[in-house]
N, C-alpha and C positions, 0 to 999 in steps of 0.2 A: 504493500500500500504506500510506502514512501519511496523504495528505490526505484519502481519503474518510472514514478512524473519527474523524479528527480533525473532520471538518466535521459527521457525524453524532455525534459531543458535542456539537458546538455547538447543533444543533438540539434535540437530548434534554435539554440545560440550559434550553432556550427553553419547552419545553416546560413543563418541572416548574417554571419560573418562572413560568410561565401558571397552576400549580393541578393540573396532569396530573401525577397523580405514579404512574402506572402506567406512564410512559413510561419504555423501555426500548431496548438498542442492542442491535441482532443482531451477532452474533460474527463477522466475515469471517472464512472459514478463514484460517491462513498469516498472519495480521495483527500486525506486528509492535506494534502496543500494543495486545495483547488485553489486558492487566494493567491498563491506565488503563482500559478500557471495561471489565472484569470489576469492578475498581473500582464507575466509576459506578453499573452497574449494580445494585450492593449498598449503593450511596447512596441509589438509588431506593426501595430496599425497604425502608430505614430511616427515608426523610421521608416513606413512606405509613403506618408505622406509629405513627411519630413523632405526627402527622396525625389520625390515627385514636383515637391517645390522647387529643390534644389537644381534640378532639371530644367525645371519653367524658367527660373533665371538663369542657366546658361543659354539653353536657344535664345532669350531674350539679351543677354549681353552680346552674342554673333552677330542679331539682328539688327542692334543699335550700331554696333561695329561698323556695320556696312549701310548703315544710313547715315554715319557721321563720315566715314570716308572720302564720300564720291566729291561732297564739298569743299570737304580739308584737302583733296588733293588739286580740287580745281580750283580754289582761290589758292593757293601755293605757284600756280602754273599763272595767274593772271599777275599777281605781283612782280613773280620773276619779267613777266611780259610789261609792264609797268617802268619797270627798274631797267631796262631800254634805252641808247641815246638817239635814238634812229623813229622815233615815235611821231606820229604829227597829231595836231590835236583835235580831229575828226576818232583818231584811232583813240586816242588817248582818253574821249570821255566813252567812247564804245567800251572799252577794257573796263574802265573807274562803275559803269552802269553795269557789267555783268558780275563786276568784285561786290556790290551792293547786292545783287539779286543775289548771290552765294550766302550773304552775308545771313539775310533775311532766311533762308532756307536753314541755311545754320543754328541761328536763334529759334526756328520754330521748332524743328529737331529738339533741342536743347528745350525749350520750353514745356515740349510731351514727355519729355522722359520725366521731366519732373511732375507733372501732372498725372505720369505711371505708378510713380513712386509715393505721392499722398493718395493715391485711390489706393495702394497697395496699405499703406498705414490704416487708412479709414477703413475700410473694408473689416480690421481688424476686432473694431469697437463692436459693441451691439448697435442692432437696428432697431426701426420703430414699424408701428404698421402705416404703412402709407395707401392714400386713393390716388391711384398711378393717374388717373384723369385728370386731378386738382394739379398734380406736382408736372403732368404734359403741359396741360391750358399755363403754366405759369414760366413753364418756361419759352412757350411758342410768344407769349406777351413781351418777352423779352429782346425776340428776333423779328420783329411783326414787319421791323422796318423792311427786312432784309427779304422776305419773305414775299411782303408786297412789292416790292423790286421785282423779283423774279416769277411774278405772275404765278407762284406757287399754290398748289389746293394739295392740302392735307386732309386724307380720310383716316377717321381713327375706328378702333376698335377693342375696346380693356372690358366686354361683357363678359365672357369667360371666366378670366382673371384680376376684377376691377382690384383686388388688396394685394401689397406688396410686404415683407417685412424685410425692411431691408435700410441701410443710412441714406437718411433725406438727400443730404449733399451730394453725396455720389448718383446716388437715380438723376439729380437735375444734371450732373454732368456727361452722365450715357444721353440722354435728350440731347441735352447743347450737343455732343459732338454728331449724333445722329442728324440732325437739323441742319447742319452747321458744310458735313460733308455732303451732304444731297444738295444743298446750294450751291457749293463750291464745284462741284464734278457730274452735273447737270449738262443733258447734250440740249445746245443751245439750239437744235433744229426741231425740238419736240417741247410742246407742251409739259411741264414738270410736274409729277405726282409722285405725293410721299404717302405712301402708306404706311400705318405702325397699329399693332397689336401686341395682345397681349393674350396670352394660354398656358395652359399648363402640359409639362410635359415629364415626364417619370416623377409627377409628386413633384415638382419644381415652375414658379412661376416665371416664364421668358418673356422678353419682351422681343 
C-alpha cells in the first residue's frame, strides 16, 4: 500500500524529467498517500502549462524578431544612403521621407509589443461579468468618427453569448483593435462590412 505509489512517483518524476509532462499516476483505491500523488498529479498539470506558456513566448519572441528586423535593417541601409556626398536634394528628402515611414513602423511595432505585454499582465487578474453589447456600443462611440469616414455598417450579434467574464479593459481593447484593423485593411473597391458575434464554443464564450 505504500511502496507501489511511492515507486510509481518515482517513475512519473522520470518521466516529466524526460519532457513527458502528461504523465500522470492513477489513484490506487485505499492508498494511503493519495495526497502526495493527488499532489503530483496537479504538479503535472502545472509544468505542462507552465511548458506550454513557455513555448507561447518563444514563437512569440521569433515572431517579434522578424517584425523588428525588416525595419532595423532598412533604416540602417537608408542612413548609410543619407550619409552620401553624391546626394541631390530631390533624392535627399525621398531617402529622409522613407527613414520616417520606417521610423513610424518601428514605433508601432514597439508600441504592440507593449500592449502584448499589459494584456498578458491583465489577463492575469480576475474578471468581472461583462454585457459584451454595452462594452461593443462603447467602444464603437469611441471610433464613430473613423467609422463614418469609411462608410462602414457594423452588424452585431452577442444573443447566444450576450455575458462575458472576463477584465473590462482588455475586452475594450480586442474591440478597439478589431474595429481598428477592419478600417485600416479594408478593400477600398467594396463596400465595408464588419460583422462581430458572439457564441459559445466547448463551454467557452468567443467573440
Amino acid at each position: 500500500r505504500i511502496w507501489r505509489p511511492l515507486e510509481d512517483i518515482r517513475t512519473g518524476a522520470e518521466r516529466i524529467g524526460s519532457g513527458n509532462y502528461d504523465a500522470k499516476i492513477k489513484l490506487r483505491s485505499n492508498s494511503i498517500t493519495s495526497d502526495i500523488v493527488e499532489s503530483f498529479n496537479d504538479m503535472a498539470d502545472r509544468l505542462a502549462y507552465s511548458q506550454d506558456e513557455i513555448d507561447r513566448y518563444i514563437h512569440f519572441s521569433y515572431s517579434t524578431a522578424d517584425d523588428l528586423k525588416a525595419p532595423i535593417t532598412n533604416l540602417g541601409s537608408l542612413l548609410e544612403m543619407l550619409g552620401k556626398d553624391n546626394l541631390n536634394q530631390s533624392n535627399f528628402k525621398a531617402i529622409l521621407n522613407n527613414a520616417r515611414k520606417t521610423n513610424q513602423q518601428l514605433e508601432k511595432t514597439v508600441t504592440s509589443l507593449v500592449e502584448v505585454n499589459k494584456v498578458r499582465e491583465e489577463l492575469s487578474t480576475d474578471g468581472e461579468e461583462l454585457d459584451i453589447d454595452e462594452i461593443f456600443k462603447e467602444v464603437v462611440s469611441n471610433q464613430i468618427a473613423q467609422i463614418k469616414h469609411s462608410n462602414a455598417t457594423i452588424k452585431k450579434d452577442f444573443s447566444e453569448s450576450p455575458l462575458i467574464h472576463y477584465p473590462k479593459s482588455q475586452l475594450k481593447v480586442i474591440f478597439k483593435h478589431l474595429l481598428k484593423n477592419s478600417l485600416a485593411y479594408r478593400d477600398p473597391e467594396k463596400p465595408l462590412q464588419i460583422w462581430i458575434k458572439s457564441k459559445q464554443v466547448k463551454g467557452h464564450t468567443t467573440i
